[in-house]
C-alpha positions as CSV (number, residue, x, y, z in Angstrom):
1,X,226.5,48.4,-76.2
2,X,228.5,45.1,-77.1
3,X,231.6,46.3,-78.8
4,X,231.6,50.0,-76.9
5,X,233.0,51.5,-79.8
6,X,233.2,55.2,-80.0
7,X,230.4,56.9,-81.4
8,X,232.0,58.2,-84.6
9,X,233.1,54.7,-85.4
10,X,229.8,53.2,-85.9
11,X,229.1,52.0,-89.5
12,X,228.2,55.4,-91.3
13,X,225.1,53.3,-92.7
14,X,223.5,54.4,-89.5
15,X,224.1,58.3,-90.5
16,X,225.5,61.2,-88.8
17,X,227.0,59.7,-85.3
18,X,225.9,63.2,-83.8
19,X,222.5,62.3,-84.7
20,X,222.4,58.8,-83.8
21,X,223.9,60.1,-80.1
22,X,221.3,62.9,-80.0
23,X,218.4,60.1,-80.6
24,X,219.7,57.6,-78.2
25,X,220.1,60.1,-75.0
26,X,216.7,61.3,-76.1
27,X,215.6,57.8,-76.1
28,X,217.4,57.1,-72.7
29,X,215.7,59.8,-71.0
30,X,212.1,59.5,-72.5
31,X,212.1,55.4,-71.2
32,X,212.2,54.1,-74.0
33,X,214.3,51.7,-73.4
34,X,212.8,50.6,-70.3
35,X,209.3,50.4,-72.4
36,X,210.4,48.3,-75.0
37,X,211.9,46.0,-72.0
38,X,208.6,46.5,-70.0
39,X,206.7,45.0,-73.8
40,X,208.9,41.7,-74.0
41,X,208.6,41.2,-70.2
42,X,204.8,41.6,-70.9
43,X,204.3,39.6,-73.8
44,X,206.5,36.3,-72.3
45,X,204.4,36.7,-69.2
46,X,201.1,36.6,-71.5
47,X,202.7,33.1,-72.8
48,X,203.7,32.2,-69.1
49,X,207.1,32.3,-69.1
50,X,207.8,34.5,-66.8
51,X,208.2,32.2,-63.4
52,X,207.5,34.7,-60.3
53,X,207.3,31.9,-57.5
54,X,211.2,32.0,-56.5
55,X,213.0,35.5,-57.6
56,X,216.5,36.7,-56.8
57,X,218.9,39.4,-56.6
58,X,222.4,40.5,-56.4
59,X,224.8,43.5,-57.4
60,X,228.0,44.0,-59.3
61,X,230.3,46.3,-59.6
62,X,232.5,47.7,-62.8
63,X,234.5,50.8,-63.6
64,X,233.1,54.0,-64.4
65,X,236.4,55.9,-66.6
66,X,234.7,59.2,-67.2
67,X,233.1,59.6,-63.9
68,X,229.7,60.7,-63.8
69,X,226.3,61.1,-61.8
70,X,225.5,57.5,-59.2
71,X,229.4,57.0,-59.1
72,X,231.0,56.2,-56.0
73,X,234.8,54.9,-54.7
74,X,234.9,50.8,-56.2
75,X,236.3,49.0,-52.8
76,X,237.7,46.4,-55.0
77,X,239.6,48.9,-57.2
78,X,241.6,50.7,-55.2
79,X,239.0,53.4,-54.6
80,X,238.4,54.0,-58.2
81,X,235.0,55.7,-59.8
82,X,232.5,53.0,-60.3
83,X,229.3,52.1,-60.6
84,X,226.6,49.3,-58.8
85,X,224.4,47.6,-61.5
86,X,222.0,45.9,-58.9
87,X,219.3,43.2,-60.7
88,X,216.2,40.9,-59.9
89,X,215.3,38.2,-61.9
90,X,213.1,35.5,-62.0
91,X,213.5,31.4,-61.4
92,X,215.4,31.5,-65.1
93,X,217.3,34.4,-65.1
94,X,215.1,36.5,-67.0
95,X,215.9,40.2,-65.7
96,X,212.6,41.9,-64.1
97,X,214.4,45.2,-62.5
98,X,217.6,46.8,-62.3
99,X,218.9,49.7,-60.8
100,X,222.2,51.8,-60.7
101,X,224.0,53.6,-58.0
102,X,227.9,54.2,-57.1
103,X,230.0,51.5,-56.2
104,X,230.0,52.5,-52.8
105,X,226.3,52.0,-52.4
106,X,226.0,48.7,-50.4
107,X,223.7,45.7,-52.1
108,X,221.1,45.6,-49.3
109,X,220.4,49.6,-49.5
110,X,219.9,49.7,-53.0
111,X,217.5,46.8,-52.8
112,X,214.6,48.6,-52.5
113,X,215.4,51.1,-55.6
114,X,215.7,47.3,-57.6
115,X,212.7,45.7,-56.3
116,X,210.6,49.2,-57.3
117,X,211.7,49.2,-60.8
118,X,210.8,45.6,-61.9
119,X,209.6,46.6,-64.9
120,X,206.0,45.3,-65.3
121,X,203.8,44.4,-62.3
122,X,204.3,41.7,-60.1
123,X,201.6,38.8,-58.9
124,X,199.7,39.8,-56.2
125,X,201.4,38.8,-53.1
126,X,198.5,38.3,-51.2
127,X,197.3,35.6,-54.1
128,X,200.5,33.7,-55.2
129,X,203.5,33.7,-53.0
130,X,206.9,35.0,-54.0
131,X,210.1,33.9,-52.8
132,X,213.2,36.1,-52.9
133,X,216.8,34.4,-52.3
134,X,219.6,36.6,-51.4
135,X,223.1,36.3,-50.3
136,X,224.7,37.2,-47.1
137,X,225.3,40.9,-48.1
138,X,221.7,41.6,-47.5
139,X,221.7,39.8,-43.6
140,X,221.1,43.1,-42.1
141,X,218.4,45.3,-41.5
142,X,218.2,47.3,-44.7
143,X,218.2,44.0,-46.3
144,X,215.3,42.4,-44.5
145,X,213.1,45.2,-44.5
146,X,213.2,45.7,-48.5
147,X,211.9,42.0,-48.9
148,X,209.4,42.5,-46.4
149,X,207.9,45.7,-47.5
150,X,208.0,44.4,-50.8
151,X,205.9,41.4,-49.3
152,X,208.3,38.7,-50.5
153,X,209.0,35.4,-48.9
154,X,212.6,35.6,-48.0
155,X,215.2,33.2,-48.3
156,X,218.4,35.3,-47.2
157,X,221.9,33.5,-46.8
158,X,223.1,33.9,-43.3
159,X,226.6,35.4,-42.5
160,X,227.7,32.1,-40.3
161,X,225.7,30.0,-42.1
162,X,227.8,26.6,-42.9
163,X,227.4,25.7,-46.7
164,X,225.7,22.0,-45.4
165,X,222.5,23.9,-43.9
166,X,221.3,25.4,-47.1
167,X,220.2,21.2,-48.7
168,X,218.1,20.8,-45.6
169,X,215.8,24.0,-46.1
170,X,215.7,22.4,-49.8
171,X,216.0,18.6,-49.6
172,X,215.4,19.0,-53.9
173,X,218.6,20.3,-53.9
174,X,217.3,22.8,-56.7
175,X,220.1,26.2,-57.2
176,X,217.9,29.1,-56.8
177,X,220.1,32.2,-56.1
178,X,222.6,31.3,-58.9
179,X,220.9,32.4,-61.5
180,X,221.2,36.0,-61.4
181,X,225.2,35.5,-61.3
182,X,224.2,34.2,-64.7
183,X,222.6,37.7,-65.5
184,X,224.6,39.5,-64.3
185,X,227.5,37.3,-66.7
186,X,225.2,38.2,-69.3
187,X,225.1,42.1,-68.8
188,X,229.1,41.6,-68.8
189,X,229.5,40.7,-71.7
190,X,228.2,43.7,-73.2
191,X,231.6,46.0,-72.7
192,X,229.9,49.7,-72.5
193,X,228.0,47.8,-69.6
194,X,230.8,46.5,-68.1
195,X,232.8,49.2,-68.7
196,X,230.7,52.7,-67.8
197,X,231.8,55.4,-70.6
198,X,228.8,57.2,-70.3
199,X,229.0,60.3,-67.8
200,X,224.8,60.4,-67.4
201,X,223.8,58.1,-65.5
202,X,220.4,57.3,-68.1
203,X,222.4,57.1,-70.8
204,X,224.4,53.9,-69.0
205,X,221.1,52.7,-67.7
206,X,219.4,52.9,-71.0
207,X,222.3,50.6,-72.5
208,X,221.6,47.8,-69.1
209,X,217.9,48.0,-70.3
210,X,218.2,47.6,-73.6
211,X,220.3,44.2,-73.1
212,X,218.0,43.1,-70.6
213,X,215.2,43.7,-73.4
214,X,217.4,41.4,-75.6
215,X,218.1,38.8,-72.9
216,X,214.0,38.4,-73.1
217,X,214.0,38.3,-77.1
């Protein structure tokens, strides 16, 4: 996941590479990633530090050389395979849900796939309010509609929105939204993340949950 080495280089300590591969796709398609992700989120909620009250979320796009399942034309790579890594985290940029789609896939569509996997559940709604911030890629329908449904509070960057009018909806002057730019920095600095080399998509998705597990540790 850091180094995205080729499987037959890792340290033969770890045994047969064919074996370790065999393992992890069996891992990746089983969930266990996603559990042991699912436990740390649990456990730092249990010791409350897991802040729900203001959430946000945000896509990012990276190259996909082998090609694959969820891989689409990259319109910032000359139409090259690639692949969305699309992420919701909380007030500190701890990673609650992340989906994966092609590059093509626009951030406001695949929204609602991100919101649905957070990874433990939320706070009811109903009981403590939830804020979402976004940016102007989801000021649109698709965009609104996934925040709503997913009974969030949103805060959604306007396309003609001037820079000045965002300190007056919080005279704190408190960043909210740039946190998951943080994450998402994070995830990239994992090269297999990156970098997609894995042609199933659960495999590659296995790898962006196991880092967000280690974010949380």
């Amino acid at each position: 996941m850091r180094s995205g080495c080729q499987w037959n280089a890792l340290p033969k300590t770890f045994g047969d590479d064919s074996t370790v591969h065999r393992w992890f796709q069996r891992w990746c398609a089983l969930g266990v990633m996603e559990k042991i992700w699912a436990d740390l989120v649990q456990t730092c909620d249990e010791l409350g530090q897991v802040h729900w009250d203001w959430q946000s979320a945000d896509g990012c796009m990276g190259k996909a050389r082998h090609g694959g399942d969820q891989v689409g034309k990259n319109p910032t790579d000359r139409g090259k395979n690639g692949t969305k890594r699309s992420v919701v985290v909380d007030e500190q940029g701890g990673p609650l849900g992340v989906a994966i789609d092609g590059a093509n896939r626009h951030d406001a569509k695949l929204l609602k796939a991100t919101l649905e996997a957070i990874v433990v559940p939320r706070p009811n709604a109903e009981v403590r309010e939830q804020h979402l911030c976004l940016d102007k890629g989801y000021d649109n329908p698709s965009g609104r509609e996934a925040a709503s449904e997913a009974k969030y509070t949103s805060h959604i960057r306007q396309i003609r929105e001037e820079k000045t009018t965002v300190a007056a909806k919080h005279p704190d002057g408190k960043a909210r939204r740039w946190v998951v730019e943080r994450t998402l920095s994070w995830l990239n600095r994992c090269r297999a993340i990156l970098i997609r080399y894995n042609k199933n998509s659960k495999n590659y998705l296995g790898l962006i949950q196991l880092a967000c597990g280690l974010i949380w540790v």
